[in-house]
Backbone as ProteinMPNN parsed JSONL, in Angstrom:
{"seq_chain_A": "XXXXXXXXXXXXXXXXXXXXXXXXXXXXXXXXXXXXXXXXXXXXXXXXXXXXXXXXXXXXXXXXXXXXXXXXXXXXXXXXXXXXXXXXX", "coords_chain_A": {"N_chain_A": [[0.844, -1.176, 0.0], [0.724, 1.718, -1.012], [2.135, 5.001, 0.677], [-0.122, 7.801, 2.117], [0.796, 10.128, 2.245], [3.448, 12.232, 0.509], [6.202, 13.629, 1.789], [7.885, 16.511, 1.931], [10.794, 18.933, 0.903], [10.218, 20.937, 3.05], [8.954, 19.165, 4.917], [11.053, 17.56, 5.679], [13.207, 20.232, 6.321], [11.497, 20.827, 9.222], [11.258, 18.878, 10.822], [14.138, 18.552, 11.133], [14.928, 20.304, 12.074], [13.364, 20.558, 14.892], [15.343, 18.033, 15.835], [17.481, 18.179, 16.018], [19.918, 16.819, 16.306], [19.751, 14.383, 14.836], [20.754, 12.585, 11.466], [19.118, 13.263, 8.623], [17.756, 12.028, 5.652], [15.656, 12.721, 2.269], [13.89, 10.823, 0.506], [12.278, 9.789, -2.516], [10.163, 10.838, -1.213], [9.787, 10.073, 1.444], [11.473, 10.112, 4.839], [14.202, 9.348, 5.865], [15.584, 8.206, 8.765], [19.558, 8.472, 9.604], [21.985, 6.169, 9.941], [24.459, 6.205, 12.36], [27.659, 6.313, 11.347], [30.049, 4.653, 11.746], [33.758, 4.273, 12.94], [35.016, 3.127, 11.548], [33.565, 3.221, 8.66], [33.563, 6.1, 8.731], [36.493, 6.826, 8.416], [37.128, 5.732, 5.879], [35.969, 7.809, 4.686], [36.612, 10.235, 5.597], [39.57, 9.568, 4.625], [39.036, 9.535, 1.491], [38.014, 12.277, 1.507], [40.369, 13.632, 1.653], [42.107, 12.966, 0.16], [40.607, 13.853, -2.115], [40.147, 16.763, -1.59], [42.832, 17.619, -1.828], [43.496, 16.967, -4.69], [41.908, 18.592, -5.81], [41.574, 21.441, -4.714], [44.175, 22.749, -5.145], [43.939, 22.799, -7.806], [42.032, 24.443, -8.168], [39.051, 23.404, -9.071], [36.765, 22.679, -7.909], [34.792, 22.258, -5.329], [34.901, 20.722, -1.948], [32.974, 18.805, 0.221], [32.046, 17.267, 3.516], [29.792, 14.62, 4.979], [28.319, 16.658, 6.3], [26.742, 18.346, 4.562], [24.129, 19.131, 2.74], [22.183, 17.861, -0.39], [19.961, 18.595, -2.968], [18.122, 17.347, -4.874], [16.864, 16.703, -8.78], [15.008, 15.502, -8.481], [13.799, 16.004, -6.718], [14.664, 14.17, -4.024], [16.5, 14.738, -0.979], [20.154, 14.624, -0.548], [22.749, 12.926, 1.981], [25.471, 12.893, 1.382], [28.593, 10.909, 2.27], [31.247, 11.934, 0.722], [31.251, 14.906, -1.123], [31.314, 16.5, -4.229], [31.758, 19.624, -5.999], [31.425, 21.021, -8.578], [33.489, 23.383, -9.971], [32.37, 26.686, -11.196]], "CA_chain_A": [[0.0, 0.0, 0.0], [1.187, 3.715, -1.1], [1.901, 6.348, 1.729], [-1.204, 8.556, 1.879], [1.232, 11.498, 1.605], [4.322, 12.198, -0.19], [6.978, 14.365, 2.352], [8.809, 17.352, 1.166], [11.535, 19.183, 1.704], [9.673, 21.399, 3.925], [8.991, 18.902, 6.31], [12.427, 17.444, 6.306], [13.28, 20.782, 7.42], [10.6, 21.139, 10.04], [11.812, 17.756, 10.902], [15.443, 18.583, 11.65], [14.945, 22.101, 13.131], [12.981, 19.584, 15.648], [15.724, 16.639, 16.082], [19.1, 18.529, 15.106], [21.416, 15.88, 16.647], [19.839, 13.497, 13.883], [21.096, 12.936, 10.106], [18.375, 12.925, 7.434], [17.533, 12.461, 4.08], [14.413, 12.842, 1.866], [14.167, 9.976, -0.794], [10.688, 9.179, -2.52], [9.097, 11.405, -0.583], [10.314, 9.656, 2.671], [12.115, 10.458, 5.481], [14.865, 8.556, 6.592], [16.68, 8.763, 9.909], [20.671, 7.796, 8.957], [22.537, 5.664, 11.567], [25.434, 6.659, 13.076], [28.511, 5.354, 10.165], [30.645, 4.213, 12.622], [34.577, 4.384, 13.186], [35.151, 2.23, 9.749], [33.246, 4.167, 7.876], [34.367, 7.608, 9.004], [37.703, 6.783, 8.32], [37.035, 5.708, 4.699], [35.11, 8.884, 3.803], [38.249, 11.147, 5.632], [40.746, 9.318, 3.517], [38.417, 9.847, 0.627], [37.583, 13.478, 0.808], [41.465, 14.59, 1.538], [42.825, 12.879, -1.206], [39.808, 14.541, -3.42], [40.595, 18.543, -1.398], [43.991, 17.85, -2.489], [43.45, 17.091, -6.028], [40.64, 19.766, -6.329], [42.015, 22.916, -4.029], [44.738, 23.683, -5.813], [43.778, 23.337, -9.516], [40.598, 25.611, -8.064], [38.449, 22.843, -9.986], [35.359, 23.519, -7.075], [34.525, 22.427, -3.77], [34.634, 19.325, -1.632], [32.547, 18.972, 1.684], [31.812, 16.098, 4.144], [28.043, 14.222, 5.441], [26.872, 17.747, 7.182], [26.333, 18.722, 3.356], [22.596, 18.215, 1.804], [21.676, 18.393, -1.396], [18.662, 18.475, -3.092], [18.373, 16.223, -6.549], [16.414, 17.077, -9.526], [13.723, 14.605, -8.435], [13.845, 16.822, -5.15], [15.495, 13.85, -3.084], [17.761, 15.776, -0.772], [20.59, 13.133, 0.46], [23.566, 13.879, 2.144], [26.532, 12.075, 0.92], [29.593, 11.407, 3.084], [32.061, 13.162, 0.953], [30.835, 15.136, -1.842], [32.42, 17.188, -4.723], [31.033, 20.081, -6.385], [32.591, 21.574, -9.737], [33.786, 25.091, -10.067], [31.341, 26.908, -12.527]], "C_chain_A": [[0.892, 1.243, 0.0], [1.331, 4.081, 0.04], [0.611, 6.987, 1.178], [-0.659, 9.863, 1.265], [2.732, 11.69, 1.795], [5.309, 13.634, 0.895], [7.727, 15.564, 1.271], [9.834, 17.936, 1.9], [11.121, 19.798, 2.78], [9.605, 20.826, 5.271], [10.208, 18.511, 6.637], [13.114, 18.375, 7.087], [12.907, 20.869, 8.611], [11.126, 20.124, 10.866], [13.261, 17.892, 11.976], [16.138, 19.133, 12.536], [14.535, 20.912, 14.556], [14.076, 19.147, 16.477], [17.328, 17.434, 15.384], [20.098, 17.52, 15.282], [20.88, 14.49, 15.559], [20.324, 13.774, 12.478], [20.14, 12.362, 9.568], [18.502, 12.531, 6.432], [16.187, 12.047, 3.496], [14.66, 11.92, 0.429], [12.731, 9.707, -1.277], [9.96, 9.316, -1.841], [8.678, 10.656, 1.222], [11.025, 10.177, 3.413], [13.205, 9.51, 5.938], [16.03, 8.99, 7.841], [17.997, 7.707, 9.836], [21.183, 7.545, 10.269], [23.714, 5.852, 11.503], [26.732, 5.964, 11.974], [29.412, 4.576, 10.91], [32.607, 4.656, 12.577], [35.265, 4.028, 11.347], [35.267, 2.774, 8.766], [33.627, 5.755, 7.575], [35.664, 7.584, 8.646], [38.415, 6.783, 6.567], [36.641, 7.129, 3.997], [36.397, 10.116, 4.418], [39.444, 11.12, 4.64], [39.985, 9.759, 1.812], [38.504, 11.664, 0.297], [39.577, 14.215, 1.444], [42.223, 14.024, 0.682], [41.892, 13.604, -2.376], [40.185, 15.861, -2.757], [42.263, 18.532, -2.207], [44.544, 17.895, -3.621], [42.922, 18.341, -6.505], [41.428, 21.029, -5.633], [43.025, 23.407, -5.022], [45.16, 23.972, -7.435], [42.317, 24.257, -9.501], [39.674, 24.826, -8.844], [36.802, 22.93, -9.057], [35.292, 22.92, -5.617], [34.476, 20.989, -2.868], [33.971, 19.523, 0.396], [31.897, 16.803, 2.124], [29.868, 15.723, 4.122], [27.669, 15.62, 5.677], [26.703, 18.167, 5.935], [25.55, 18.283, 2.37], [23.118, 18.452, 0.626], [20.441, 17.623, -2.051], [18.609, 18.196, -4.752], [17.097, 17.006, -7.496], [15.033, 16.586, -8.981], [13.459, 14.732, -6.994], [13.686, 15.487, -3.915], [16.649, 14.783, -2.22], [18.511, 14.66, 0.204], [21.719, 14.084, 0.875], [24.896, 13.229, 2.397], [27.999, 12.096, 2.124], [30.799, 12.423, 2.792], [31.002, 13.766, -0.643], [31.728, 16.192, -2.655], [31.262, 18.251, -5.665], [31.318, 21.325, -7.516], [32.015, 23.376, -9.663], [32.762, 25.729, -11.126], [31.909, 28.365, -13.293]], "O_chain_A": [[1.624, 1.622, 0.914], [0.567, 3.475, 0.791], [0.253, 6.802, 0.015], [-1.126, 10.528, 0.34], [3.3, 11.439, 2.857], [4.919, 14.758, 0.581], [8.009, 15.404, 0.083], [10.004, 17.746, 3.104], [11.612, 19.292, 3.789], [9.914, 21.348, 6.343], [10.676, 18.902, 7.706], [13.617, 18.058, 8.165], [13.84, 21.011, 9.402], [11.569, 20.624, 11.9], [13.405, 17.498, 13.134], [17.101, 18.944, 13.28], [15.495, 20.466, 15.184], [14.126, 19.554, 17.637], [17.981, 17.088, 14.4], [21.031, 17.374, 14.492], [21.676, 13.552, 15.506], [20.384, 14.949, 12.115], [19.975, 11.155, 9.746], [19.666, 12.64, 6.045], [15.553, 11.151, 4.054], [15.415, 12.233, -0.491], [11.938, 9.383, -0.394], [9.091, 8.495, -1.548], [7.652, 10.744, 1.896], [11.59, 11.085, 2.804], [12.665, 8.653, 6.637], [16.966, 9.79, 7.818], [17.846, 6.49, 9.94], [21.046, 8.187, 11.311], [24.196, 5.647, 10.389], [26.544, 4.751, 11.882], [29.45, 3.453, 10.405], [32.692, 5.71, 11.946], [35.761, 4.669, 10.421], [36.244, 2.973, 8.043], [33.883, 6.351, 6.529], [36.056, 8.746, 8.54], [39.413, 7.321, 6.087], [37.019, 7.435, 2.866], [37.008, 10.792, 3.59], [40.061, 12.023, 4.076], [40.73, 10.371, 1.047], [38.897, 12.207, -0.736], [39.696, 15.436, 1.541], [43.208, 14.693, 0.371], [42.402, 13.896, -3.458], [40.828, 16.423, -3.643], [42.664, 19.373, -3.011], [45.596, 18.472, -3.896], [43.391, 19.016, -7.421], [42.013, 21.651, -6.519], [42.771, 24.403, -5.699], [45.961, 24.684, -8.04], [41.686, 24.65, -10.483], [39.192, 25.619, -9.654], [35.788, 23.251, -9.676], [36.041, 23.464, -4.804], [33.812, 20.113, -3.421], [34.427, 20.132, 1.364], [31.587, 15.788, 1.5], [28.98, 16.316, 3.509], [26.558, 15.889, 5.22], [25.943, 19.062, 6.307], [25.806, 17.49, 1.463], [24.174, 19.047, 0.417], [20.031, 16.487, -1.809], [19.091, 18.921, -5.622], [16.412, 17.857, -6.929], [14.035, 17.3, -9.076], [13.027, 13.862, -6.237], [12.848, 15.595, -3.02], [17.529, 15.427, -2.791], [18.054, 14.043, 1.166], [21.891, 15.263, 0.566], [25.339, 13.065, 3.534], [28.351, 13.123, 2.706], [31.314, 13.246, 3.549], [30.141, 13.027, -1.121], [32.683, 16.742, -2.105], [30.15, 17.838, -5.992], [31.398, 22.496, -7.146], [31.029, 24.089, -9.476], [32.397, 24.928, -11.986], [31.35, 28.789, -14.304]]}, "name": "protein", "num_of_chains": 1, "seq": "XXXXXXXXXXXXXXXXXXXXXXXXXXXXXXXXXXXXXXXXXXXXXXXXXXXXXXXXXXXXXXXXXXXXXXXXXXXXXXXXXXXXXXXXX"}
């Protein structure tokens, strides 16, 4: 059976403002509350995003940020990736 009703970003905000010490994301009009990545994981996505700042910073090619960084998809999912990269324009 369908949801009756389809979430937006709106409430995800409303949501977060709420519950700040949780991590979201809005997929198919869902909410999901993200669990904690652990030691493992954190470690992978560190080594990850400072070998990508170090490629990217100093050819100025655009921007690299960790999990606390949403974004919001065409198909207005807003996820929030552990590392993410985001070209110079």
């Amino acid at each position: 059976m369908a949801p009756l009703t389809t979430l937006q970003r709106k409430d995800l905000e409303k949501l977060q403002a709420e519950h700040p010490d949780y991590c979201m994301e809005l997929a198919d009009g869902n909410i999901t509350i993200m669990s904690p990545s652990g030691y493992q994981s954190d470690e992978v996505a560190i080594t990850v995003a400072a070998n990508l700042w170090n490629w990217v910073k100093p050819r100025k090619l655009g921007r690299v940020a960790g999990a606390g960084a949403g974004f919001e998809l065409p198909n207005s999912d807003v996820r929030a990736p552990d590392v993410s990269f985001v070209r110079a324009e």
